[in-house]
N, C-alpha and C positions, 0 to 999 in steps of 0.2 A: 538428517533431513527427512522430511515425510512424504514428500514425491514420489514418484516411483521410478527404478532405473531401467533402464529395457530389457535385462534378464526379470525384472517382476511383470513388466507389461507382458512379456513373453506367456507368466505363469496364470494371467488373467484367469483363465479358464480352468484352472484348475483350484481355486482356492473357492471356500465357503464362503456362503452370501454373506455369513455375520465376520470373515476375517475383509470382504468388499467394504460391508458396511464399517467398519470399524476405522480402515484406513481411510476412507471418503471421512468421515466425522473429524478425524485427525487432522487431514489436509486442511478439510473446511473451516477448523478452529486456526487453525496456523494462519492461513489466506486470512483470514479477520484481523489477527495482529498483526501480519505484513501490511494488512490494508493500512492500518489504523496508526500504523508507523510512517506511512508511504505519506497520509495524508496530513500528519504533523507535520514531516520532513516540507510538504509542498506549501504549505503555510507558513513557514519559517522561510523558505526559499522567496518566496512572494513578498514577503517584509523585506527583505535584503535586494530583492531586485525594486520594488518602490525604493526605494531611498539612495539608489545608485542611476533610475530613472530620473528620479527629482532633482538631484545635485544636475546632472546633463541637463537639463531640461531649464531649471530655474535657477540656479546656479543654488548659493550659498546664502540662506534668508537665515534671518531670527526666529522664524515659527516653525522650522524643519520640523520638531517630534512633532505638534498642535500637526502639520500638517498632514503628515505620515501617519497620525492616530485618527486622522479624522477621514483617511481610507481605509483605514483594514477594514469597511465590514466590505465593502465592495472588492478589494483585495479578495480576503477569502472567501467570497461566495462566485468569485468570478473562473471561468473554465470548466464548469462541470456539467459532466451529461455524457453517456454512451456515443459513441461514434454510430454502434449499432445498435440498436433498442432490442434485437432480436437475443443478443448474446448477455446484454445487460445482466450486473448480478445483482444479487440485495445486499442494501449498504447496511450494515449490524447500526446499532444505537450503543452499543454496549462495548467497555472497553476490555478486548480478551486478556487474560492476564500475564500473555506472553508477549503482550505489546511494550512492557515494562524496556525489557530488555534491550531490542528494540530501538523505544526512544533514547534509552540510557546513550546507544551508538551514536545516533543524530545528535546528545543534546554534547558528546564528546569532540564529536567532529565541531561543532558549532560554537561549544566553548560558553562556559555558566552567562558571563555576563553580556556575550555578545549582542544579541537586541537590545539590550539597555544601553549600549553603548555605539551604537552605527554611525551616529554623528559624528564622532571621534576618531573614526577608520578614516582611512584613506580610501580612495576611490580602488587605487590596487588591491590592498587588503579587503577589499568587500568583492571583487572578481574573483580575488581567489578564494574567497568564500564560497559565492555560488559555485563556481567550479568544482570546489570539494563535495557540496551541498547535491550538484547533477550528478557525479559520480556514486555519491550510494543513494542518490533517486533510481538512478538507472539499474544497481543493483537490487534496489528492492523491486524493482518492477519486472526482471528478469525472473529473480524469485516469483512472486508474484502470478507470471506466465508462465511455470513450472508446474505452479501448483495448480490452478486452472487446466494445466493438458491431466492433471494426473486427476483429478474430481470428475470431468469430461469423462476418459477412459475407465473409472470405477463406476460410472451412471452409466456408462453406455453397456458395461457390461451387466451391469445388475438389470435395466431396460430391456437389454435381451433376454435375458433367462425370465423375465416376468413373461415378455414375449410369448418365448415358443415353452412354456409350461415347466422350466426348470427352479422357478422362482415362485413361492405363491404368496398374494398379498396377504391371507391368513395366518401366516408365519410371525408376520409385524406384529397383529394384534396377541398374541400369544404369553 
């Protein structure tokens, strides 16, 4: 893992800006694929919860997919936004190439033909979908909040030493 464990936050101070800078870049690349896993996974999760809302809801029609296709864009563009605009991060455009792996997990747990097939589940077997679905949401977003303290604590320390003159930004340009 690329985090740091508390014997390295310990050694914060003692490592070179370019082994700071190195491990932040690291982090920061990893956090893009976790992101970008995180955000398939919740896209996928969001499809299987419309169609377990719809059956409750409306019961059992003939245009269930027509109807279900004719949400997802509302589905996925619904929920998003910073809690805190202060902490917000920037969302990449770009798929990092460790997200590969990643989705492979999600699309394992989720099973090749399952969206094509939801109609067909049972109400049970789509719960315990989502269920399996929140459970490695939750784990990617634990990841996730791993990697954020450890990017945090590699900026805050390279921020100080620009600080108090242990850092020079002329280094960068070099």
């Amino acid at each position: 893992m690329v985090t740091l464990d508390d014997r390295e936050r310990g050694e914060l101070a003692s490592w070179s800006n370019e082994q700071l800078r190195e491990r932040r870049a690291s982090c920061e690349n990893h956090e893009a694929a976790v992101s970008y896993a995180r955000r398939v996974l919740q896209g996928r999760l969001d499809i299987v919860r419309a169609e377990l809302e719809r059956r409750l809801e409306a019961g059992e029609d003939e245009d269930e997919v027509e109807e279900l296709l004719s949400r997802l864009p509302a589905l996925l563009a619904g929920g998003q936004g910073a809690s805190d605009p202060l902490r917000a991060r920037v969302t990449s455009l770009t798929v990092p190439p460790e997200a590969d792996e990643l989705v492979a997990r999600i699309d394992a747990d989720l099973g090749e033909s399952t969206l094509s097939t939801l109609s067909s589940r049972s109400d049970a077997e789509l719960t315990e979908l989502i269920a399996a679905l929140e459970r490695h949401e939750a784990e990617l977003s634990g990841t996730r909040r791993e990697l954020f303290d450890a990017i945090d604590a590699l900026r805050d320390e390279l921020a100080a030493r620009y600080k108090d003159g242990r850092a020079n930004v002329a280094d960068l340009l070099a």
